[in-house]
ZADO-1210 file (C-alpha; in nm, 4 decimals, padded with zeros to 6 digits):
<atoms>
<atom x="30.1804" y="-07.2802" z="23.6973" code="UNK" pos="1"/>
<atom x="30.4730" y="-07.1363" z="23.8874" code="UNK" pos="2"/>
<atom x="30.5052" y="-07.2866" z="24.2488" code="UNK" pos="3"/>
<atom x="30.3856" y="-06.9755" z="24.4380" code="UNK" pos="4"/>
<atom x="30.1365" y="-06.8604" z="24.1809" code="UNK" pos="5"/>
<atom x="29.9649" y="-07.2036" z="24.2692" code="UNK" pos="6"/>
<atom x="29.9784" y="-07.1645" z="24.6088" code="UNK" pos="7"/>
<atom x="29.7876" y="-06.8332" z="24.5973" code="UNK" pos="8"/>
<atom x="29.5842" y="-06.9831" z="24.3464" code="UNK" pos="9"/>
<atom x="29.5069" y="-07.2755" z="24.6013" code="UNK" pos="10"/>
<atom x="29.4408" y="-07.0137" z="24.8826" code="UNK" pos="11"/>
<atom x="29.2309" y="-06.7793" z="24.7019" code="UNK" pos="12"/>
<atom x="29.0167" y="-07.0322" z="24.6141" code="UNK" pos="13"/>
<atom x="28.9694" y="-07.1644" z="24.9390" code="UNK" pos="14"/>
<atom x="28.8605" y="-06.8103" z="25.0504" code="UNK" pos="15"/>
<atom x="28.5842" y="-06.8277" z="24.7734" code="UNK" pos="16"/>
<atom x="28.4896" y="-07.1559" z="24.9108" code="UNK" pos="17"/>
<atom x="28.4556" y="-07.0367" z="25.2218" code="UNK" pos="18"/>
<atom x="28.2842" y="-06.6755" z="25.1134" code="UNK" pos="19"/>
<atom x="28.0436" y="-06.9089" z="24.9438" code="UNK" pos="20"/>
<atom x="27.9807" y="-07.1042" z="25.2596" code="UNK" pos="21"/>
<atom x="27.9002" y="-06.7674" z="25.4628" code="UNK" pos="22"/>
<atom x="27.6953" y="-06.6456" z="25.1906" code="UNK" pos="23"/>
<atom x="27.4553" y="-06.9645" z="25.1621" code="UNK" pos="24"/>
<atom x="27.3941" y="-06.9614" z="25.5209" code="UNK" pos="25"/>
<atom x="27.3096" y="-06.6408" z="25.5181" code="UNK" pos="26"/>
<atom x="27.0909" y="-06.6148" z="25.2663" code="UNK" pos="27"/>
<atom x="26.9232" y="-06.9340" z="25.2809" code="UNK" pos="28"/>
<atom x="26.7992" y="-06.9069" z="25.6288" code="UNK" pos="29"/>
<atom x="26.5904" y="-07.0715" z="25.8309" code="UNK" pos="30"/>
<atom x="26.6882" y="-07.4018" z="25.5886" code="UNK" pos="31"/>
<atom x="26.3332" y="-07.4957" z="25.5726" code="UNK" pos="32"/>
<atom x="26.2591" y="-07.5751" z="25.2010" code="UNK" pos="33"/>
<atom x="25.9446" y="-07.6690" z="25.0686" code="UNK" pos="34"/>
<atom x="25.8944" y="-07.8314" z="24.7526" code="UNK" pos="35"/>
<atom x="25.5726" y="-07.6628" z="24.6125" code="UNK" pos="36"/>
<atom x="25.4639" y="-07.6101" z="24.3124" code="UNK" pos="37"/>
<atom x="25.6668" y="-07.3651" z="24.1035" code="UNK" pos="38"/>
<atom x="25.6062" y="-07.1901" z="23.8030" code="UNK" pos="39"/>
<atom x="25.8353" y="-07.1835" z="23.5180" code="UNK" pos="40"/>
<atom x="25.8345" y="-06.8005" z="23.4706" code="UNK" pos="41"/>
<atom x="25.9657" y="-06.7955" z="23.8276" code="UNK" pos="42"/>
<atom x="26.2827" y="-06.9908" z="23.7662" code="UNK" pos="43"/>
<atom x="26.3438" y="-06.7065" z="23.4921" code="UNK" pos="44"/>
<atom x="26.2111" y="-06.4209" z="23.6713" code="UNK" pos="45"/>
<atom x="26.1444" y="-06.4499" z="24.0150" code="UNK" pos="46"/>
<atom x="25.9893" y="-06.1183" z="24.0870" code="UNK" pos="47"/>
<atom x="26.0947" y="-05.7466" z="24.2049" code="UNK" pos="48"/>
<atom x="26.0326" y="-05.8829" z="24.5551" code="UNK" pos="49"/>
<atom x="26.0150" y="-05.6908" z="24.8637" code="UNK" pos="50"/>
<atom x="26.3850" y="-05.4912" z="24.9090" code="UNK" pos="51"/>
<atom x="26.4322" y="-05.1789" z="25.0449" code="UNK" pos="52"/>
<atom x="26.7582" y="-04.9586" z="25.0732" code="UNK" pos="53"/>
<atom x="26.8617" y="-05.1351" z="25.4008" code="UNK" pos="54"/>
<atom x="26.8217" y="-05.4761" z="25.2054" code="UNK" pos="55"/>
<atom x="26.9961" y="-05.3342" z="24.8927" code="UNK" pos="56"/>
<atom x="27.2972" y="-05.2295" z="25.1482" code="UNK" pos="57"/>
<atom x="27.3299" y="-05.5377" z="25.3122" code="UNK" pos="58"/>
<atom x="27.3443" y="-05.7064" z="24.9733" code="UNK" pos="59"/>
<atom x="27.6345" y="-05.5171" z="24.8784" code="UNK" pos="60"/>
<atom x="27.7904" y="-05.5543" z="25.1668" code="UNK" pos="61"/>
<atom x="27.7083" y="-05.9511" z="25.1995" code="UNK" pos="62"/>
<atom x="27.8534" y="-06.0271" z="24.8242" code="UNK" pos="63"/>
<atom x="28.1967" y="-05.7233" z="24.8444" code="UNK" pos="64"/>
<atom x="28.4220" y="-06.0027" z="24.9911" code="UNK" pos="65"/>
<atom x="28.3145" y="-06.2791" z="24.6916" code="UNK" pos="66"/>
<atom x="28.4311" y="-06.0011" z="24.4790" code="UNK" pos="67"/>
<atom x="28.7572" y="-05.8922" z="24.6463" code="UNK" pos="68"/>
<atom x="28.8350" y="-06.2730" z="24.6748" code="UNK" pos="69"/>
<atom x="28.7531" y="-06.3715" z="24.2972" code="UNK" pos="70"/>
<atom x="28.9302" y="-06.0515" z="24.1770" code="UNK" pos="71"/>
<atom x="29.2650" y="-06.1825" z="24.4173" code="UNK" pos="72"/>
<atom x="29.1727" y="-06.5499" z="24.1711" code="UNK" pos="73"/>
<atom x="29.1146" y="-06.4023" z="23.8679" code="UNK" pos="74"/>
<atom x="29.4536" y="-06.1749" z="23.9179" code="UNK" pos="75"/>
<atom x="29.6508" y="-06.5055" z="24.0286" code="UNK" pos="76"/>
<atom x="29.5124" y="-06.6527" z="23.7211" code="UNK" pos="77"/>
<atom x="29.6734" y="-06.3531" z="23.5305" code="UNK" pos="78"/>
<atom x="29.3220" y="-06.2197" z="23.3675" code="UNK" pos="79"/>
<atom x="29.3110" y="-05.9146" z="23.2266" code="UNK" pos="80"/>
<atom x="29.1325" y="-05.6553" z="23.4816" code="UNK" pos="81"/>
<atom x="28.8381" y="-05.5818" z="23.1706" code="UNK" pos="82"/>
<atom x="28.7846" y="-05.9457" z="23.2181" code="UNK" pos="83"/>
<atom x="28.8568" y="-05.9815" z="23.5855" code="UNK" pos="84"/>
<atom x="28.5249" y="-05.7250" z="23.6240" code="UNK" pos="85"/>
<atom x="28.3152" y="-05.9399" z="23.3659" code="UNK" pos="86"/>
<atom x="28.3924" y="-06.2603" z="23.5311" code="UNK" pos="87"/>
<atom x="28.3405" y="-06.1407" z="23.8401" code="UNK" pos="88"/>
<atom x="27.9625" y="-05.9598" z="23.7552" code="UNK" pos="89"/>
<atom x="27.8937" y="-06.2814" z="23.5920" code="UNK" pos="90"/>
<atom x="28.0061" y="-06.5394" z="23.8832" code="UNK" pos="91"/>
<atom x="27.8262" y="-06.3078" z="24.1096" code="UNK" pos="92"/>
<atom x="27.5262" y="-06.2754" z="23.9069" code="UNK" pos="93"/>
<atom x="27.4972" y="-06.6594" z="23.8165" code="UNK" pos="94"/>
<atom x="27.5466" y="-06.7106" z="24.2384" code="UNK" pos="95"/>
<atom x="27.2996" y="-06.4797" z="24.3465" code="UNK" pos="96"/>
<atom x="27.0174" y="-06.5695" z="24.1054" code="UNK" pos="97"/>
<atom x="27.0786" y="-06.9303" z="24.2036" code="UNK" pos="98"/>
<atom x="26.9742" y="-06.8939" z="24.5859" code="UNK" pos="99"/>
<atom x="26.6813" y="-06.6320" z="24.4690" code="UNK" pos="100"/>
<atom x="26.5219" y="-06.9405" z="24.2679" code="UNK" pos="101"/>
<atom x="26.6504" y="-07.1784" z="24.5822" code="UNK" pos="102"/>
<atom x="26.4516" y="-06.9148" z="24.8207" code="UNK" pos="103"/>
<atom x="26.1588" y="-07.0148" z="24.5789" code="UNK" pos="104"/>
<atom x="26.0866" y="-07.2959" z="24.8226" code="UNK" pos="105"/>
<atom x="26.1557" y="-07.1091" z="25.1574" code="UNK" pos="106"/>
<atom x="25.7969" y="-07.0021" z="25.2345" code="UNK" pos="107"/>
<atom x="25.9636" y="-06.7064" z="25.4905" code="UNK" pos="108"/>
<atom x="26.1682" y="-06.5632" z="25.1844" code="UNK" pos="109"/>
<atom x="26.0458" y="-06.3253" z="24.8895" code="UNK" pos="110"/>
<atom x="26.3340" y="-06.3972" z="24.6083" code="UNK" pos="111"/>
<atom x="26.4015" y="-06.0617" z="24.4221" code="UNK" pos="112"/>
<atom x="26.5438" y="-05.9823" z="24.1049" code="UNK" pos="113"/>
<atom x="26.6334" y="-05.6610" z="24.2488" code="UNK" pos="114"/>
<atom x="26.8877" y="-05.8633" z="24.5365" code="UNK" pos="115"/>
<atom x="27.0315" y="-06.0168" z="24.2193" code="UNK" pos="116"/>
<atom x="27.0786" y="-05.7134" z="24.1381" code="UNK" pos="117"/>
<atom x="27.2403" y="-05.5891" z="24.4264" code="UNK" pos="118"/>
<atom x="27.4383" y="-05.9176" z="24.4830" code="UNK" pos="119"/>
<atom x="27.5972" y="-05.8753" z="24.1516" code="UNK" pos="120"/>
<atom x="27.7041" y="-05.4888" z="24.2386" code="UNK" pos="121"/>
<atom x="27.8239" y="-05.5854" z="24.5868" code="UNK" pos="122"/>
<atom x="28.0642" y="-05.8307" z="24.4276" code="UNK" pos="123"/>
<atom x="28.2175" y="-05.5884" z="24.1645" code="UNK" pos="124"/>
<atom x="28.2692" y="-05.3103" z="24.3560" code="UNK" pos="125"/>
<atom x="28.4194" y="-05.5837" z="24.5874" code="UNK" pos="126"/>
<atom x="28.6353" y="-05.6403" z="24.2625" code="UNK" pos="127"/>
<atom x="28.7111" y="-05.2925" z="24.2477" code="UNK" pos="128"/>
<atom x="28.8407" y="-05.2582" z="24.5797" code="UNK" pos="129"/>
<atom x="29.0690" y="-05.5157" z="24.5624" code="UNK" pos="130"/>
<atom x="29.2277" y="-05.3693" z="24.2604" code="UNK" pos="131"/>
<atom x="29.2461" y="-04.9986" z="24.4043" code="UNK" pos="132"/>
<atom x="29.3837" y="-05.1146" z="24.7378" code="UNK" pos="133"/>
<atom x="29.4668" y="-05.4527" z="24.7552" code="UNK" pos="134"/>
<atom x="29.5885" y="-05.5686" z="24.4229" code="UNK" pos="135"/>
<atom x="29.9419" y="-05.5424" z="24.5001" code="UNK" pos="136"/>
<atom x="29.9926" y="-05.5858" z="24.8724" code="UNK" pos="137"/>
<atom x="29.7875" y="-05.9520" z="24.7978" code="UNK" pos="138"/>
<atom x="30.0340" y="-06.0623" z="24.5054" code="UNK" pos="139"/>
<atom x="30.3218" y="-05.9624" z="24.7129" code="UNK" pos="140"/>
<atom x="30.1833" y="-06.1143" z="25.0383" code="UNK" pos="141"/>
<atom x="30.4841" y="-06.3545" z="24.9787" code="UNK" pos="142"/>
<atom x="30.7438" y="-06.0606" z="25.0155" code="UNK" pos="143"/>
<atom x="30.5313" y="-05.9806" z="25.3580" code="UNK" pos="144"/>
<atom x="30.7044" y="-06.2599" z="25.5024" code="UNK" pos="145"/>
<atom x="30.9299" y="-06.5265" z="25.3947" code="UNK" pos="146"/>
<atom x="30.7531" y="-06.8518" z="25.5650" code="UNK" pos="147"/>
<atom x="30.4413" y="-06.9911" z="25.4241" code="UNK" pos="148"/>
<atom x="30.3103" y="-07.0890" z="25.6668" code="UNK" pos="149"/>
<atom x="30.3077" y="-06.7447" z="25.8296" code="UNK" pos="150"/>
<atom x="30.1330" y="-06.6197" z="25.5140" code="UNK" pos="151"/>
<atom x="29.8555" y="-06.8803" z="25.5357" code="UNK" pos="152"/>
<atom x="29.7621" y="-06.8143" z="25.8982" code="UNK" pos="153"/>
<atom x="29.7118" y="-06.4064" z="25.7761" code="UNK" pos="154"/>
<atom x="29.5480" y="-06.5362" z="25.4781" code="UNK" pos="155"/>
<atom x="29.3361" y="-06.7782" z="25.6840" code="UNK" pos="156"/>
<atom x="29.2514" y="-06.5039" z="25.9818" code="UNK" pos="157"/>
<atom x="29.1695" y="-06.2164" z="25.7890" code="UNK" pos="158"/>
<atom x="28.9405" y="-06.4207" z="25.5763" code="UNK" pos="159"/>
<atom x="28.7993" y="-06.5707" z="25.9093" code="UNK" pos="160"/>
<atom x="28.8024" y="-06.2351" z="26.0830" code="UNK" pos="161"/>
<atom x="28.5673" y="-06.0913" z="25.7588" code="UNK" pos="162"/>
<atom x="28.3092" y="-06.3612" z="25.7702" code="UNK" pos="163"/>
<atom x="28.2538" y="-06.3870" z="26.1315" code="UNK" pos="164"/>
<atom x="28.1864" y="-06.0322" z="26.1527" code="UNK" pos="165"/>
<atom x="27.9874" y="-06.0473" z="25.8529" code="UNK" pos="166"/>
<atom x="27.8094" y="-06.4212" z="25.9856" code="UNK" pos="167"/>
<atom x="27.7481" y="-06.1750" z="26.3332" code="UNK" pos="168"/>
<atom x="27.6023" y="-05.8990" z="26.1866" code="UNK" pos="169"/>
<atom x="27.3613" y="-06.0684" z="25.9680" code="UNK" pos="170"/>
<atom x="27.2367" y="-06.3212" z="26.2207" code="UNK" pos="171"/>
<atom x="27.2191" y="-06.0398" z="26.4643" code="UNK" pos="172"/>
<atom x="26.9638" y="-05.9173" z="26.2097" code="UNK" pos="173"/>
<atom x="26.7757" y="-06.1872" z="26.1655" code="UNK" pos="174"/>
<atom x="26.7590" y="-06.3031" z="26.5453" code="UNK" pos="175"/>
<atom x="26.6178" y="-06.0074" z="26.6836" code="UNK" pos="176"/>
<atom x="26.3231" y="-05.9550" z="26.8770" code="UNK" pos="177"/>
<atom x="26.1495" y="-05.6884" z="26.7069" code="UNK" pos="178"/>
<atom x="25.8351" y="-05.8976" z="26.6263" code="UNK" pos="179"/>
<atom x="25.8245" y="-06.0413" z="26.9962" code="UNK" pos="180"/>
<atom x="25.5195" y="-06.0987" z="27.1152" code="UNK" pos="181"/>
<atom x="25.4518" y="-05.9498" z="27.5015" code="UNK" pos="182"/>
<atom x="25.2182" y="-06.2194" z="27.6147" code="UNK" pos="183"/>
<atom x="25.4869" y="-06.4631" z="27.5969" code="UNK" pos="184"/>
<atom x="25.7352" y="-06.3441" z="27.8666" code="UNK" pos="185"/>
<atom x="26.0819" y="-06.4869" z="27.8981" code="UNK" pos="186"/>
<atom x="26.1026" y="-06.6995" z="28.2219" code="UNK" pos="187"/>
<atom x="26.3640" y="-06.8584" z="28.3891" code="UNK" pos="188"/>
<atom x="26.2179" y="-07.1422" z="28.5976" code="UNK" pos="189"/>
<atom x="25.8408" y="-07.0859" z="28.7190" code="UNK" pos="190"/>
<atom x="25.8967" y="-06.7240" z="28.7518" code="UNK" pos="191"/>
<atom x="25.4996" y="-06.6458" z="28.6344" code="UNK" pos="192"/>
<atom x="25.3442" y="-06.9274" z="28.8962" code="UNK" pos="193"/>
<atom x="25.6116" y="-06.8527" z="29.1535" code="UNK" pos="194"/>
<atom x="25.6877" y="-07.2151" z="29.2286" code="UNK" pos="195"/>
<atom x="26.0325" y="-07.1910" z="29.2893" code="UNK" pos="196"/>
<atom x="26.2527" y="-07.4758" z="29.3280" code="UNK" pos="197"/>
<atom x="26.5475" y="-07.2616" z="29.4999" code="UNK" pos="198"/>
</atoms>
């Protein structure tokens, strides 16, 4: 492999690692498994679930950077784009069903064949993307500038910039206090008895 065709290889492939990262965090929250017992016919199938068109949305949008990222691999691996697509549907596929069967033994969860589903479209028209608008400005990211190390730090922060917001959004989702319960009020001190130590 020529010297800078390993270089992207060794970057895009950190990106995936780290898309990975954001995406199990995500979608494996609150990281409270329970090993129960589960049926066999659930590891194959786990169920339509409960997913509506916000959860089908934020699918897509949760699993559109594993596909621009692969696609960036798959091109730096010289793939042919009919390929490139397959790959990606499968990796994306074979990723999302494994955390639906994971989410088996999160009790707060409801797997879904339809988020498989959606996962696996997020990351192809991720794929897509890349190769409408970013195929060529990514390959040539070495005539962008001329040291590397320049290139890695854009590599790095627009990578960095994409999961954070996407980390943010999502846990702004799942953190809020829609479900709060008025009887509880939030205190600071001994606001409710008035016992004040200021």
């Amino acid at each position: 492999m020529h010297y800078q065709n390993r270089r992207n290889f060794i970057f895009a492939a950190f990106l995936l690692l780290c898309s990975y990262i954001v995406i199990f965090i995500i979608t494996l929250y609150p990281y409270q498994f329970e090993i129960h017992k589960i049926q066999i016919r659930e590891l194959f199938f786990p169920g339509w679930g409960e997913s509506g068109i916000f959860d089908v949305t934020r699918n897509i949008i949760l699993f559109a950077p594993l596909g621009l990222i692969a696609a960036w691999l798959f091109r730096v691996l010289k793939i042919s784009i009919r390929r490139m697509y397959l790959y990606v549907f499968l990796l994306a596929f074979a990723t999302s069903y494994f955390i639906e069967v994971v989410q088996l033994t999160l009790q707060s969860r409801y797997p879904s064949f339809i988020d498989v589903i959606s996962n696996s479209l997020g990351a192809v028209l991720g794929s897509f993307g890349f190769h409408v608008l970013f195929g060529d400005v990514l390959m040539s990211l070495s005539d962008f500038t001329k040291n590397r190390h320049r290139k890695a730090m854009f590599t790095a922060a627009a990578v960095l910039i994409i999961n954070v917001v996407t980390l943010s959004w999502m846990t702004g989702i799942l953190t809020s206090f829609m479900n709060w319960n008025d009887s509880f009020p939030l205190l600071v001190g001994n606001e409710q008895t008035a016992n004040r130590p200021w």
